[in-house]
C-alpha positions as CSV (number, residue, x, y, z in Angstrom):
1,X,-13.8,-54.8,-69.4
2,X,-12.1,-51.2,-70.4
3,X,-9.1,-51.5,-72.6
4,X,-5.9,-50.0,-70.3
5,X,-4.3,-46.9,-71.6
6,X,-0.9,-44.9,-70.2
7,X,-2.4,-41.7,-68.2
8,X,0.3,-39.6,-66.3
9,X,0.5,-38.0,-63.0
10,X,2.4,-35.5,-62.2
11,X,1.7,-35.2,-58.6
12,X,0.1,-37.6,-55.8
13,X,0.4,-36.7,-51.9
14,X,-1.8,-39.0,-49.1
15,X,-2.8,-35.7,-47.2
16,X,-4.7,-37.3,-44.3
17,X,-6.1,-40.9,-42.5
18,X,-9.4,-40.6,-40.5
19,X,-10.6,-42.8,-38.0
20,X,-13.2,-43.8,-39.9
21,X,-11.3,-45.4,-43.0
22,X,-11.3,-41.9,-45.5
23,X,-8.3,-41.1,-47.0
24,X,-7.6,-37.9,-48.2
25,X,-5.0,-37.4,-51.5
26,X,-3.7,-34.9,-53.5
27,X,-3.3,-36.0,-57.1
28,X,-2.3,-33.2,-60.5
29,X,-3.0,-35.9,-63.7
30,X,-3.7,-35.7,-67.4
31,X,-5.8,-36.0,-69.9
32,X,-7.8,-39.1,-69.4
33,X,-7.1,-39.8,-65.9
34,X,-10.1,-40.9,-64.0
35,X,-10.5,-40.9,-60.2
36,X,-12.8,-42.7,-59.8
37,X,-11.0,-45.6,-61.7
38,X,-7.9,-44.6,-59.4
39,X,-9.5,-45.5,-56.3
40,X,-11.0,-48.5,-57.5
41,X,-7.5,-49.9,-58.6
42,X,-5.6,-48.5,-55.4
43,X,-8.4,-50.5,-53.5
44,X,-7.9,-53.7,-55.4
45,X,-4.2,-53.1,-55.0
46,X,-5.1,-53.4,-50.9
47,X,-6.9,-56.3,-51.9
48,X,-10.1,-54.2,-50.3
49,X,-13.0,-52.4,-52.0
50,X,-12.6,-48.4,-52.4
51,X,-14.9,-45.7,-53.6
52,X,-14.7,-42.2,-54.1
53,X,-16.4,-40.1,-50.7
54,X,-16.0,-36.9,-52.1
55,X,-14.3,-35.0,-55.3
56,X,-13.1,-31.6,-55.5
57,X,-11.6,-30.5,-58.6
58,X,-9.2,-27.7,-58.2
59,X,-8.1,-26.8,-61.7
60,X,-9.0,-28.3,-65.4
61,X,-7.0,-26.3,-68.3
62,X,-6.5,-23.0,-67.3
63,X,-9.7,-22.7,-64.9
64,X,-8.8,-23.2,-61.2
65,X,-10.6,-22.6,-58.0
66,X,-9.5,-18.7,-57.8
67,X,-10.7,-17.9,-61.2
68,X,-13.9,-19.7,-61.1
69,X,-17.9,-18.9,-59.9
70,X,-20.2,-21.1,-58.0
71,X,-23.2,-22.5,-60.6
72,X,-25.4,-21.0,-58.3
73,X,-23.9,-17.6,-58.5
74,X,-23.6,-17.7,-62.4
75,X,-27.1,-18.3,-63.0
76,X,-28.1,-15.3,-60.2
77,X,-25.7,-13.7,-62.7
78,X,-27.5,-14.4,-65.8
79,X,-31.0,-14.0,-64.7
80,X,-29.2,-10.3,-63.8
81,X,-27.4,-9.8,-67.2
82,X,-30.1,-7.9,-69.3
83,X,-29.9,-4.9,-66.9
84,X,-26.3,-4.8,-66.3
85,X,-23.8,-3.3,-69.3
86,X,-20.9,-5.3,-70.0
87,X,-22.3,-8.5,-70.1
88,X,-22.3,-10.0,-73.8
89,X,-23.2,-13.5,-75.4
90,X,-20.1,-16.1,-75.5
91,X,-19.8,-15.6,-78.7
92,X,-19.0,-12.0,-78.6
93,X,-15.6,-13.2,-76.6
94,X,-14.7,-15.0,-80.0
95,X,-15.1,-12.5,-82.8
96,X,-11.7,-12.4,-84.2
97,X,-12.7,-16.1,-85.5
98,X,-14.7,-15.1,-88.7
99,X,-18.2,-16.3,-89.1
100,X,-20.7,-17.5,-91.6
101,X,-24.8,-18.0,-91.0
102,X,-25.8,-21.4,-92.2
103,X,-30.2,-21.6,-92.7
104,X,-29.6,-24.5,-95.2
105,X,-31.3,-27.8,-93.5
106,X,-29.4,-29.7,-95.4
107,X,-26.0,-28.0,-94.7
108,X,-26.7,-28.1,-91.5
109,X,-27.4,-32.1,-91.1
110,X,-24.3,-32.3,-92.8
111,X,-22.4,-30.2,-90.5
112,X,-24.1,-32.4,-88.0
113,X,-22.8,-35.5,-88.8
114,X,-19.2,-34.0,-89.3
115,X,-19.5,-33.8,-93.0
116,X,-17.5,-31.2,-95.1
117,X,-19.9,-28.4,-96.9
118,X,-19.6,-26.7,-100.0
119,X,-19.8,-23.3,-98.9
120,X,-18.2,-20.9,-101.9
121,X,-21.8,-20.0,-103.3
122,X,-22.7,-17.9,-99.6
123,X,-19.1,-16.9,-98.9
124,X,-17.1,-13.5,-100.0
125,X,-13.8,-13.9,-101.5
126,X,-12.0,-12.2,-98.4
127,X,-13.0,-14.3,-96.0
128,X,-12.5,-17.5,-98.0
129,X,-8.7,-15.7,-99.1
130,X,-8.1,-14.4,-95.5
131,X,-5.6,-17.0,-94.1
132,X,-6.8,-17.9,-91.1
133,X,-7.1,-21.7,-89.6
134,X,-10.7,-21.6,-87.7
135,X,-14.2,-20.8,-89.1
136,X,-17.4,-20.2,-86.7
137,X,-20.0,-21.6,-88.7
138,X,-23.6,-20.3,-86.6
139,X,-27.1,-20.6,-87.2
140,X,-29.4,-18.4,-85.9
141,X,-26.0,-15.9,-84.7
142,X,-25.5,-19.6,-82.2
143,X,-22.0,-21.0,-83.1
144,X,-22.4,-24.6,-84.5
145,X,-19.1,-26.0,-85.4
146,X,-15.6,-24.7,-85.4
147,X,-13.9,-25.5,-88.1
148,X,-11.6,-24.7,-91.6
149,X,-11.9,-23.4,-95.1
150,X,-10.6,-26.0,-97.4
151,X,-10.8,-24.4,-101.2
152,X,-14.8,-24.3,-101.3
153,X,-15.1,-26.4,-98.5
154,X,-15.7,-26.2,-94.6
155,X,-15.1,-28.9,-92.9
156,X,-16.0,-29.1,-89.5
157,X,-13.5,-29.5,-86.5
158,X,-15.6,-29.2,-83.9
159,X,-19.2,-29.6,-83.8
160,X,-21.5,-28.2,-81.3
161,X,-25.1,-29.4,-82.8
């Protein structure tokens, strides 16, 4: 059994009844707000059964049906990407974040298992001093952990390994 937790909605609208016992709603939530779990609950609420049919999402964050691409034409995208300009690797889109190259197998199992790293013997003094509040550590030029600087330490915030 799931432990209950406080979820908000901000919007729910029944948009349509069909003949053949599928309702259609409307619902803007938050953060941890499951669907599925909604229909389940509204059914039991009926004292019926109730599944999900069909799910469209519409937006998560900032992404929303206008500014999004179908999987199918993403990937026709990639497969073109090496002969079209403009096209760069993800984290191209993030370099105002400074990085730092980890090859250290060790460093990286710690980063792995969220564990802070000792990092002042591969680091230059300016970006150690720079005041910023996220790292890229990468390996291999792939990010794998977002992160801070902590006095000779990075300590993972984020970890993508």
């Amino acid at each position: 059994q799931t432990k209950e937790k406080l979820v908000k909605v901000y919007y729910l609208k029944h948009i349509e009844q069909s003949n053949n016992n599928i309702s259609r709603f409307e619902i803007e939530c938050g953060k941890g707000f499951y669907i599925r779990s909604f229909a389940r609950d509204f059914g039991e609420s009926l004292n019926t059964k109730a599944h999900i049919y069909s799910l469209k999402r519409t937006k998560v964050g900032k992404f929303t049906i206008k500014n999004s691409i179908l999987l199918d034409d993403l990937l026709k995208m990639s497969q073109m990407a090496y002969g079209i300009k403009g096209f760069h690797s993800s984290i191209s889109v993030l370099d105002d974040i400074p990085a730092f190259e980890i090859n250290n197998n060790e460093m990286l199992e710690n980063i792995s298992q969220g564990k802070k790293i000792k990092v002042d013997s591969f680091l230059t003094k300016p970006i150690v001093l720079c005041n910023r509040k996220n790292y890229f550590a990468t390996n291999n030029g792939k990010v794998i952990s977002l992160g801070k600087i902590d006095g000779l330490f990075f300590k993972p915030k984020k970890v993508l390994l």
